[in-house]
C-alpha positions in Angstrom: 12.2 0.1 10.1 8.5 1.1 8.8 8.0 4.2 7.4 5.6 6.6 5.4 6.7 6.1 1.8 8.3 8.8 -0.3 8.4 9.9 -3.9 11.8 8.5 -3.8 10.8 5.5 -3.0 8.5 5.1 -6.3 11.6 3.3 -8.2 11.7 0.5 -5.2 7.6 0.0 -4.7 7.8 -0.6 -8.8 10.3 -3.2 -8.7 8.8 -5.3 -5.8 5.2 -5.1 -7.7 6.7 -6.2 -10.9 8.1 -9.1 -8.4 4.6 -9.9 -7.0 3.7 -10.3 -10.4 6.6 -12.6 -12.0 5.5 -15.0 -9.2 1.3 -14.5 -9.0 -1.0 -16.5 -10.8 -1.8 -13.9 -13.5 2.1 -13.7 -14.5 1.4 -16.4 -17.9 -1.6 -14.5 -18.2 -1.7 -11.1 -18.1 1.0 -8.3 -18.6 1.5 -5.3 -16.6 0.4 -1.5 -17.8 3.1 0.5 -17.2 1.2 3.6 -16.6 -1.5 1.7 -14.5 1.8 0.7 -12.1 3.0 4.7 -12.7 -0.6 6.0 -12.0 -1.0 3.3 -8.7 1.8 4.2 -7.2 1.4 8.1 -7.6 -2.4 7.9 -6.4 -1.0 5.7 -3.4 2.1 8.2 -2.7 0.0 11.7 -3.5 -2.8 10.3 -1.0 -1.0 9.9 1.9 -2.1 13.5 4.1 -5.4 13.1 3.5 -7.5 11.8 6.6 -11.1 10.8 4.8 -12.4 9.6 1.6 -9.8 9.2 -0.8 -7.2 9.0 2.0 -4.4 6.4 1.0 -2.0 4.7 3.2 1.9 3.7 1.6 4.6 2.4 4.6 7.8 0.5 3.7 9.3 -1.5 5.5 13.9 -1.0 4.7 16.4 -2.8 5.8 19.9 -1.6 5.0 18.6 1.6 3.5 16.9 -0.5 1.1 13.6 -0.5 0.7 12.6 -4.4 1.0 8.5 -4.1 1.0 5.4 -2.5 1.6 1.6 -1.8 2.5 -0.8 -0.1 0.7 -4.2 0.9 1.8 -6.9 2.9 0.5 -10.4 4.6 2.2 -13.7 4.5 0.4 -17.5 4.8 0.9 -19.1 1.3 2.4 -20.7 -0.4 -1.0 -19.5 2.8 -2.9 -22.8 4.6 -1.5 -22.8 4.7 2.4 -22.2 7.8 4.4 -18.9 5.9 6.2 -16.1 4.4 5.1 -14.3 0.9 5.5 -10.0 1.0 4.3 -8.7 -1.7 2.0 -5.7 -3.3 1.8 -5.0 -3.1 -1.6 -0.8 -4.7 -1.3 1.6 -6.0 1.5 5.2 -6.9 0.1 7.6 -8.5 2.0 10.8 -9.4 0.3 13.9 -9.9 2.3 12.6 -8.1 5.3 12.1 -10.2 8.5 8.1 -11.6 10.0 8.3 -9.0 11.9 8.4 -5.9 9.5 5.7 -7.5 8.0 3.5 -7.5 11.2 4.4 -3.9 11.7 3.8 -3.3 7.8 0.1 -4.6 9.0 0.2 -2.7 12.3 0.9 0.5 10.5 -2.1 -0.1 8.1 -4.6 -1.0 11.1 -3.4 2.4 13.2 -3.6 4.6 10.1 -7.6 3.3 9.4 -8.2 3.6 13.5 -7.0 7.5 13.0 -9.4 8.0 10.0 -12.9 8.8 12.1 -15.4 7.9 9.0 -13.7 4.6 9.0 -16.1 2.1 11.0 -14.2 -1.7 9.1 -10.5 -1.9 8.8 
């Protein structure tokens, strides 16, 4: 099932970031912030009614009333200047959910820029 993220969900969306970053190229590298991770995932949570700029986009995908991943999307100006807006994908996690909640992970993030009427790139 893929739904809007809630607060309670923050524990979860932590966990399977930390993951992402145990196996990404920047694990041996560089550590995480802990209050960058707090601060991302309260920006991406407290952003979530908002339908312009600043407008932020956090569906998980849960299996077994677990929450097993996640997309994240943000809006913002075109080249931080123009007078519309293009949304990013800023994460998809997928762990232990099926292909499939991943596609509708992706198909929740293209539906929610489609609704956003300054948006003119997903």
């Amino acid at each position: 099932m893929i739904r809007p993220a809630r607060p309670t969900d923050a524990t979860a969306i932590k966990a399977l970031l930390r993951l992402q970053h145990e196996r990404s190229k920047y694990a041996d590298r560089c550590g995480i912030a802990p209050k960058a991770l707090e601060n991302v995932v309260w920006h991406l949570l407290s952003g979530q009614k908002a339908t312009g700029l600043g407008a932020t986009l956090l569906s998980v995908a849960v299996r077994d009333g677990k929450v097993v991943g996640f997309i994240a999307g943000t809006v913002g100006r075109i080249y931080a200047i123009g007078d519309k807006a293009v949304t990013n994908d800023v994460f998809l996690v997928n762990e232990g959910g099926t292909a499939a909640d991943t596609f509708a992970l992706v198909d929740s993030y293209i539906a929610w820029a489609r609704g956003i009427p300054q948006v003119i790139e997903v």
